[in-house]
N, C-alpha and C positions, 0 to 999 in steps of 0.2 A: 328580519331583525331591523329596527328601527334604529339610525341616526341622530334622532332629536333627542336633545335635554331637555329634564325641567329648569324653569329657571330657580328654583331653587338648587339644582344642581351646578348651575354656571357659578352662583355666588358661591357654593360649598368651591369649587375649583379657585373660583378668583381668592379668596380666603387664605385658601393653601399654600398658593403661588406668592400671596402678599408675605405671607408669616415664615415663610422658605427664605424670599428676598431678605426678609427683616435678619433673620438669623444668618446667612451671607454678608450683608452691612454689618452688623457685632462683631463678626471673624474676621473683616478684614482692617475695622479699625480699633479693635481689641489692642489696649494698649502695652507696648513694649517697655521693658524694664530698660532705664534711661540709666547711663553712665556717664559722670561728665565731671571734670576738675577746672577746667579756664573758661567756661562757658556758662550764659544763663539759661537758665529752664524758661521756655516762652509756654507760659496758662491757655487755652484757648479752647472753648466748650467742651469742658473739666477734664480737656485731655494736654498730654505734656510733650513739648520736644527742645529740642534744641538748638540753639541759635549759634550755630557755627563758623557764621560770618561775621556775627557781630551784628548785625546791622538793627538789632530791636521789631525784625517782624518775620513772620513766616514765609521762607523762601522754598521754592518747590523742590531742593534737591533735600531740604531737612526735613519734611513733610513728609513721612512711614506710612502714609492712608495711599499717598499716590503709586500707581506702578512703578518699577523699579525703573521704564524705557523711559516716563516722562521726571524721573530725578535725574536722570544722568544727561538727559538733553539739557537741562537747569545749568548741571552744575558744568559742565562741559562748556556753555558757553559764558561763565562767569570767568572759567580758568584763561590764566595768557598763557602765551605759546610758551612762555619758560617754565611756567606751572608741568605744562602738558608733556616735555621733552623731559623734566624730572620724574616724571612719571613711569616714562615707558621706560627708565632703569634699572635694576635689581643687583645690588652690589653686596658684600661683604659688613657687615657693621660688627663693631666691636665694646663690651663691655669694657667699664672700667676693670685694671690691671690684666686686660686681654689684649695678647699683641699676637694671635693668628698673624702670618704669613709676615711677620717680622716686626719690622719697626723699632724705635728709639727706645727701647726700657727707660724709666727713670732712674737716675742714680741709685744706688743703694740697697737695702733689700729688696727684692718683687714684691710688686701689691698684687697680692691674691685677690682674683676673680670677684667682684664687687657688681651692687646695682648702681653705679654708677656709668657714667659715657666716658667712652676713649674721645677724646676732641685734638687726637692725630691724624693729620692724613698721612696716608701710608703711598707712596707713589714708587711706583716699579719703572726702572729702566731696563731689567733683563727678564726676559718670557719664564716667570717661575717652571715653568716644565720641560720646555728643550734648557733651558738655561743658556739661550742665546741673547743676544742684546734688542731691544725692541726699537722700531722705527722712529717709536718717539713714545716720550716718558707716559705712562698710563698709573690713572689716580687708581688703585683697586682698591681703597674703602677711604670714606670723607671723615674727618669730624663729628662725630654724630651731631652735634648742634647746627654748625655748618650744613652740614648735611642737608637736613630740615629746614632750615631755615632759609637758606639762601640757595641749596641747588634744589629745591625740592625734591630731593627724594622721598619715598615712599613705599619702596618696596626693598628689603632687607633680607641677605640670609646671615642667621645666626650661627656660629661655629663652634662657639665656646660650651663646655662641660661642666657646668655649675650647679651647683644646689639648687633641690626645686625654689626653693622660700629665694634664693637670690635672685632666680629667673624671671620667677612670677612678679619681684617687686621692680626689675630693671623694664618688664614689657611696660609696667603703670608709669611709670615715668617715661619712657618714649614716645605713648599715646599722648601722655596730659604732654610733652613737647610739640605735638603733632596737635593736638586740640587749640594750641596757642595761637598758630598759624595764620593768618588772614580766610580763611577759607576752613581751617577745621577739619581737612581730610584725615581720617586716621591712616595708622601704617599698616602692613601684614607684613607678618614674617616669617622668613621661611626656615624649613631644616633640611637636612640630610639625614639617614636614617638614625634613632634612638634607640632602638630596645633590642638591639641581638649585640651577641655574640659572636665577634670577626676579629679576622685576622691581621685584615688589612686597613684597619681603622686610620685611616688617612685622611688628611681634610680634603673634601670633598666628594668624597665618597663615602663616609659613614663616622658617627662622633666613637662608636664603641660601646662600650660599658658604662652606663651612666648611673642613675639613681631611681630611671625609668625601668619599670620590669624588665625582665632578662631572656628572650627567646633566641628560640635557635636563630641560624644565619637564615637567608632567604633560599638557600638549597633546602639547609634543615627545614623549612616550612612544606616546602613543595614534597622531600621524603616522606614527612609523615600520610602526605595525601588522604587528611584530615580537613576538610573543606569548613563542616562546620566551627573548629578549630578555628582555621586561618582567619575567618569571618570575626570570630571572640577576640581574637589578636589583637585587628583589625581597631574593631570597637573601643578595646581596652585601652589599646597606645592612642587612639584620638581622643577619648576621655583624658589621656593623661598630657598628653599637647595640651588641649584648650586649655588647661588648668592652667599653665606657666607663659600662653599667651602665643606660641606657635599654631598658627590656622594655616599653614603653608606647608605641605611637603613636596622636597624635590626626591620625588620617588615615586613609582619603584620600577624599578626596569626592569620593560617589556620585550628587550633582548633576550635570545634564542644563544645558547651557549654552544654552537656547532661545533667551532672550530676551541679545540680543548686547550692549545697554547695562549687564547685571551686573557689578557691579565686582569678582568673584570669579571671571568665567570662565577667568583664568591657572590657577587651581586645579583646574579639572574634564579629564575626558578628550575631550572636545566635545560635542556635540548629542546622537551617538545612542543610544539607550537598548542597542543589540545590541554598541554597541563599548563601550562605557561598563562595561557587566557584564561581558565578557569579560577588560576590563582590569584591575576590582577580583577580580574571582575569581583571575588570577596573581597578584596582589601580596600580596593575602590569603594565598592558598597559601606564596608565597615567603615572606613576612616570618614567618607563623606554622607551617606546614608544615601537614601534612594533620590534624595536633589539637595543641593546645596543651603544651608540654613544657618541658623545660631549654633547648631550643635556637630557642625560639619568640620574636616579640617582639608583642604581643597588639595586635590591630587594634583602632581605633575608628573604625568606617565613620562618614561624615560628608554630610549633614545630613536626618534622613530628616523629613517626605518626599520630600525633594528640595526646595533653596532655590531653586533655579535661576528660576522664573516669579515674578518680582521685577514687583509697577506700576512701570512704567515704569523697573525695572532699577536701582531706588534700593533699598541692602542694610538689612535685617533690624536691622543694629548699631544704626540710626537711629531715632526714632521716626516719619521722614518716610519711611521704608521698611517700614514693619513690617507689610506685606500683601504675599501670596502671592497670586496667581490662575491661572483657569483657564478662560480665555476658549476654547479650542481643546477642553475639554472632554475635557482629557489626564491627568487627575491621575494614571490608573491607568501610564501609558506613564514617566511620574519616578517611579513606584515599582520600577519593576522593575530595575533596578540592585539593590535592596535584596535583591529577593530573591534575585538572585545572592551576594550580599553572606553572608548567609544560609546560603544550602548552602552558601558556603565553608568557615561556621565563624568569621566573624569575632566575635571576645570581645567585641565591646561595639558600642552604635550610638547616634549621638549625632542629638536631633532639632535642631531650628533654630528660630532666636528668632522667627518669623514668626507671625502669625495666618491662616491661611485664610480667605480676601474669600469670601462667598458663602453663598446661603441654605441649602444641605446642610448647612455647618460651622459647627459653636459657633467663633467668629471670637475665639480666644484660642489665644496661642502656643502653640507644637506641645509645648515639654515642661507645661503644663500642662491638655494638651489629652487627655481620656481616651478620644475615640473613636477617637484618631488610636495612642496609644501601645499600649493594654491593647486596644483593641478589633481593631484592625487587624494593629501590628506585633507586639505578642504572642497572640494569640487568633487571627487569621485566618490569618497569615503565618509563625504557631508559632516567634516569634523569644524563647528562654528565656535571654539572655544578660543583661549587664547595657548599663541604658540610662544613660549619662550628659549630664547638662545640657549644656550651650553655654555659656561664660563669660560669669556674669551675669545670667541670665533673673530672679534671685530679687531683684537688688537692682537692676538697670541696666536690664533690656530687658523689663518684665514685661507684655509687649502685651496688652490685652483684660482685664487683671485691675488694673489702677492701682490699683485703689479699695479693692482689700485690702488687708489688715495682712500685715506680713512674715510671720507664722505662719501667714497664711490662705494664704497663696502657696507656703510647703513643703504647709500639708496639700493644697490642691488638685495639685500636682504628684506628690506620695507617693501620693496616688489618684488620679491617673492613668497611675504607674508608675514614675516618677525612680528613679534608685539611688542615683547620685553627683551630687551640686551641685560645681559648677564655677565659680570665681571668690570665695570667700569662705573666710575663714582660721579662723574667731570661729565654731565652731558650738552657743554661748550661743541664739541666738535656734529652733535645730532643736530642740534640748535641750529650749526654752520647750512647743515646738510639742506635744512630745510628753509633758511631763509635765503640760501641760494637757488632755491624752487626747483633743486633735486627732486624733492617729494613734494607735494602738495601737503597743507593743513589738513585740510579734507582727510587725507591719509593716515595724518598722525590723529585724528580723531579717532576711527574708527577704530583704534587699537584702545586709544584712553578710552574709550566705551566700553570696551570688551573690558578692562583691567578694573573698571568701576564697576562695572555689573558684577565680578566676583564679590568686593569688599560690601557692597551693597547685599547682596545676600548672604555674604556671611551675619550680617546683625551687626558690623564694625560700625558704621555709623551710627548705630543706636548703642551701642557699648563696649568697645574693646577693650575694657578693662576686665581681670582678673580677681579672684579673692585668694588673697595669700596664704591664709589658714587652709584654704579648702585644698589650694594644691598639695601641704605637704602631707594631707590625710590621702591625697586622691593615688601620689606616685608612688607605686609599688606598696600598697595594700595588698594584706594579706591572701584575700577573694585574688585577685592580679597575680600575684607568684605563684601560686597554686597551679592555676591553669599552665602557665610560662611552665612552672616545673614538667607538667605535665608532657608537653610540646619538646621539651628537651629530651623526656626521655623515648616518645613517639620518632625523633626525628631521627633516632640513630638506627641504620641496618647491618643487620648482621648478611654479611656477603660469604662467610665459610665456615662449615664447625662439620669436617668431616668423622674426627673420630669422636665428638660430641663429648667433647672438652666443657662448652659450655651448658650450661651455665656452672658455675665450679660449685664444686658438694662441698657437703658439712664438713669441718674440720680441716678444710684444705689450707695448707700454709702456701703463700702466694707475696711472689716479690712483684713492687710497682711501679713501675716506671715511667715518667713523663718524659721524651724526650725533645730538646727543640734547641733551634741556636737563632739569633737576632741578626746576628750577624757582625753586631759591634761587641760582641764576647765570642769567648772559645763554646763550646756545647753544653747545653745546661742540660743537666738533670735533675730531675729533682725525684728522691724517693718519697714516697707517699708511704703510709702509715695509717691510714683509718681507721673510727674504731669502726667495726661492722659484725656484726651477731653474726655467731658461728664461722666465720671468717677469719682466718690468722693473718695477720702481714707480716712480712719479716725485713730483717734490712737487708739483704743480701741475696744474691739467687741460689746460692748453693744452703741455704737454708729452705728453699722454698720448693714445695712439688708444684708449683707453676708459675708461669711469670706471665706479665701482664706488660706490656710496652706502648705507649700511647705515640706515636707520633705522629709529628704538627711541623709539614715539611712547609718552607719559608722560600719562596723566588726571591722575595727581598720587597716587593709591594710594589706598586703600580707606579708610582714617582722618582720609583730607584732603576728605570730603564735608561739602558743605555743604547737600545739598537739592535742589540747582539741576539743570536740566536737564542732562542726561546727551548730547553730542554725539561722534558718532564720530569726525566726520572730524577727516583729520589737522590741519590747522591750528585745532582744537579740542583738538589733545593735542600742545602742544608742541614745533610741525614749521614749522616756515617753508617754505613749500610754493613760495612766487619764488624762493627761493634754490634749491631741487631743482629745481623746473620749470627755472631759468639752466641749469642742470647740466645736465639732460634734452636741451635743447636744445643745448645747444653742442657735445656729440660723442655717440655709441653708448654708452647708459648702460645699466648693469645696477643694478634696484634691490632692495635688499634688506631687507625691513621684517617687522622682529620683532611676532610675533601677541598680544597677552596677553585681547584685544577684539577681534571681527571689525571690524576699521575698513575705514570708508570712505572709498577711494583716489578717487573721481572729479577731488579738486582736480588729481591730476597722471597721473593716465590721459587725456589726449587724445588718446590714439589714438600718441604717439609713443614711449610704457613701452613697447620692443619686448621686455624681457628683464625678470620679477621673480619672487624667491626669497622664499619664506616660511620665518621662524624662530619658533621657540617657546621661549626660552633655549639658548644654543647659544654657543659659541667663534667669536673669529675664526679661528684655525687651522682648527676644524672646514668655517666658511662659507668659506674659501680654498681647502680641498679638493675642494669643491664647483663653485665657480668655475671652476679650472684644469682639470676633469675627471679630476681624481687619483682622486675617489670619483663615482659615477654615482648623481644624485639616484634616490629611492624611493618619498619621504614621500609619502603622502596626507593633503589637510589634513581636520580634525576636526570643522572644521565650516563652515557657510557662512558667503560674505561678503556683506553688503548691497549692493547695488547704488547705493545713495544714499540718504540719512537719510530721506526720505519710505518708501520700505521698511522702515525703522527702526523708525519711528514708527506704521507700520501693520504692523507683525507680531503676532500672536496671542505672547502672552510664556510658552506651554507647547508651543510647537507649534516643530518641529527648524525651521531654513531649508529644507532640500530637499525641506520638503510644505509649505510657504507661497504657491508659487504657480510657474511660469515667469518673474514680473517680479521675482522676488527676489533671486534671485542674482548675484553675477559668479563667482565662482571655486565652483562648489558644492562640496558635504560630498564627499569621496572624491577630488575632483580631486587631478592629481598627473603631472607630465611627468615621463621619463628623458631621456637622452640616447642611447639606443640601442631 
């Protein structure tokens, strides 16, 4: 066989290769849709951008033809060092008549939630969470003009629960305030989860029920163990962010729910570390898509190395929690969510306020822990993104380090890898850190690079603006609650139906009962009444051949700890267990008890719970579906249930339920009845 070409052949190649080139050159300076309010559009062979600086010419970090490494080297050495320390902040901001985490109301009636700015600082003297008095006063949200303007901040979480249309219109005015700026940098901002259904909807951990589609909690996701599902989710809630201007999530946690006393396992996908990774890898994927772009909303995996193996299931927030262990000698088995996490691509990973108990580990919190961050999650685990704090470690939660000064506490976290602080408005005191040559520039650079490169590939630079119309067509669309309805009724399992009670037949009269207390009322119930084909409700149980009893047993939420022993069972959480047991007893009861804690059911298992249904936030229309056998239970539950608080209490607090022994479980990990 011959090697030669004709040279007619060479030209047919060079041809090919020229008009490849050409079509690579089109792609990559194909022009971006420009968004812009206080800025000009600079013309420049017939292609458009924007002049950010002001300064009337084309500078290389405004330039969308150049790599993203050589805008950020641009803009990075345009910025001053107080630019740069506003930077690496990410604090609290607040809409107008939004006073999250306290603050002055104005006289008179409340002004409801507006797109307007709070231009209060809100400054704390006492640690919102132990509720003990702090070293020294901490700004936890600026002025939002303030803010901008003179601390430069620039990275924002949002808390507030407002109308799409209000959302959408308050993110366009924080950009166009952030476009004003000397420099033009836009903002991102962040959230905590939107679209499910919890119990615990507490700031900081999740906003609740909003306007945003309605899906199960993140147990209920992992039950349904619906992959292509979670992935839809996934997509759906980040179509439904970008619309209102959220391209930041502080989520989802890639915590392992071992130990069952955690007052966070609402928030995890359950126990196993194999379903656990498969779950953040969809959502990963869904929310940001296969790399980060205009149509992404940038994850922040949460809490590495996994909070989950809590002493005795008392959280991190506390100082009477602030040890992790690893009795079972699993630390390696909570990591690995991460590194699913990882190859996803997720933008950013957030460590957890905990020290690691034990003589392998410098037993100081994980974001100031450098063998845990630089050694492990960046150097072994080759994770090159940005790592951001946990709200507060620097002034609130600073386990293992107390004894420092607040500047000892950025430099020890800056060396061990931090990018962004979380929880602090003022960043006067980073400023200190660093011009007392604590850290080096050089140092605080390479984080502002990393927190550029995100906003840079998001398309922020080229238009963080929103269309306001389009979000309130986008949130919770009808195509959107469809699926979510679907997911709610996938997510619930049926864990008993021995004398096959369910599904309830034609003609059955049936009392319904919700049961639940807040704890700042006596015991609510509420009877239910629906109408439903073929189906009687009644109001009474002695009217009814079955009873149906929902209960949504309450610890009191994660912010309401006081230290105290951590008890499962239900009449430790809010359930008056004679009144159910009356109920149990007096006709064929179906019982149905919302998960957010593996609790323990022994008070009212005696053997006569012939029928009970696990929920993980979910509707009642959804659990009626279920009931009447309109939809044929699926779920498997996520993780195991103890068998009775002495298993509780003797569980290894890193080790899943379903390798704790045969005397641990009642319902194990995967359990899960149909009806067919």
């Amino acid at each position: 066989m011959s090697n030669k070409f004709t040279k007619k052949q060479v030209i047919a190649s060079l041809l090919t290769v020229l008009s490849f080139t050409n079509i690579l050159a089109q792609q990559k300076t194909a022009q971006p849709n420009l968004g812009s309010r206080n800025v000009e559009i600079l013309h420049i062979q017939n292609l458009s951008f924007k002049d950010l600086n002001k300064n009337k010419k084309l500078d290389g970090y405004e330039d969308w033809r150049l790599p993203i490494s050589e805008r950020i080297k641009d803009l990075v050495s345009q910025m001053t060092l107080e630019e740069k320390v506003g930077f690496m902040l990410i604090s609290t901001t607040r809409m107008g008549g939004d006073n999250v985490f306290g603050g002055a109301p104005a006289a008179g009636p409340a002004t409801p939630i507006n797109e307007g700015f709070n231009e209060e600082d809100l400054i704390q003297n006492t640690n919102m969470f132990t509720r003990k008095p702090l070293s020294a006063p901490n700004m936890a949200a600026a002025g939002t003009t303030k803010g901008v303007r003179q601390l430069h901040l620039r990275h924002f979480i949002l808390r507030a629960n407002a109308a799409p249309e209000i959302m959408a219109k308050w993110s366009n005015n924080l950009q166009a305030l952030c476009e004003d700026t000397r420099l033009g940098i836009p903002a991102i901002v962040a959230s905590n989860p939107r679209n499910h259904v919890t119990t615990d909807a507490s700031v900081g951990l999740s906003v609740g029920v909003t306007a945003f589609s309605k899906w199960p909690g993140e147990l209920g996701l992992a039950a349904m163990r619906d992959f292509a599902l979670t992935r839809q989710f996934a997509e759906i809630a980040s179509k439904e962010w970008r619309a209102v201007g959220l391209r930041k999530g502080y989520m989802y946690m890639a915590d392992l729910a071992t130990e069952p006393r955690w007052q966070r396992v609402e928030g995890t996908f359950g126990e196993d570390a194999d379903l656990t990774s498969r779950m953040i890898q969809e959502i990963i994927v869904g929310f940001q898509g296969k790399k980060l772009g205009a149509q992404s909303v940038a994850m922040t995996t949460k809490h590495f190395p996994g909070g989950g193996p809590q002493v005795d299931g008392q959280d991190s927030h506390f100082d009477w929690g602030k040890f992790a262990h690893y009795p079972g000698g699993m630390f390696d088995y909570h990591v690995k969510p991460f590194k699913a996490a990882i190859a996803a691509g997720t933008s950013a990973i957030m460590p957890y306020y905990s020290a690691p108990k034990g003589k392998e580990f410098e037993e100081v919190g994980f974001s100031f822990n450098k063998a845990m961050i630089n050694d492990l999650l960046q150097e072994k685990l080759g994770f090159h993104g940005i790592i951001n704090s946990d709200t507060g470690p620097i002034e609130m939660m600073p386990w293992g380090v107390e004894n420092l000064s607040i500047t000892e506490r950025y430099q020890k976290a800056l060396n061990a890898g931090v990018d962004v602080f979380s929880g602090a408005a003022n960043p006067s005191t980073l400023l200190e850190t660093v011009k007392k040559r604590m850290v080096s520039e050089e140092r605080i650079n390479q984080s502002v690079a990393k927190l550029l490169k995100e906003k840079f590939e998001l398309g922020l630079f080229e238009n963080p603006y929103v269309d306001v119309e389009e979000a309130k067509q986008i949130i919770g669309n009808k195509a959107s609650t469809d699926l979510a309805n679907l997911a709610l009724r996938k997510s619930i399992v049926l864990l008993r139906n021995e004398e096959q009670v369910l599904p309830i037949k034609k003609k059955t009269k049936v009392y319904f009962e919700t049961y639940f207390n807040t704890g700042r009322n006596a015991d609510i119930i509420k009877v239910a009444k629906p109408q439903y084909p073929d189906v009687e409700f009644v109001s009474n149980k002695d009217e009814a051949d079955v009873i149906l009893v929902w209960l949504i047993p309450n610890g009191g939420g994660l912010f309401s700890s006081q230290g105290t022993k951590i008890d499962l069972r239900l009449s430790a959480n809010r359930i008056d267990v004679n009144h159910v047991n009356e109920l149990i007893n007096s006709k064929p009861t179906i019982v149905a008890i919302n998960y957010t804690n593996p609790w323990v059911i022994e008070e009212i298992d005696k053997g006569k719970t012939k029928s009970i249904l696990a929920t993980f936030g979910t509707t009642q229309e959804a659990l009626l579906d279920i009931v009447t056998g309109k939809y044929n239970p699926t779920g498997k539950m996520p993780f195991t249930t103890p068998i009775n608080m002495k298993a509780v209490e003797e569980n290894k607090s890193d080790v899943p339920g379903y390798m704790e022994g045969p005397n641990y479980g009642l319902f194990p990990f995967g359990h899960g009845l149909s009806y067919k």
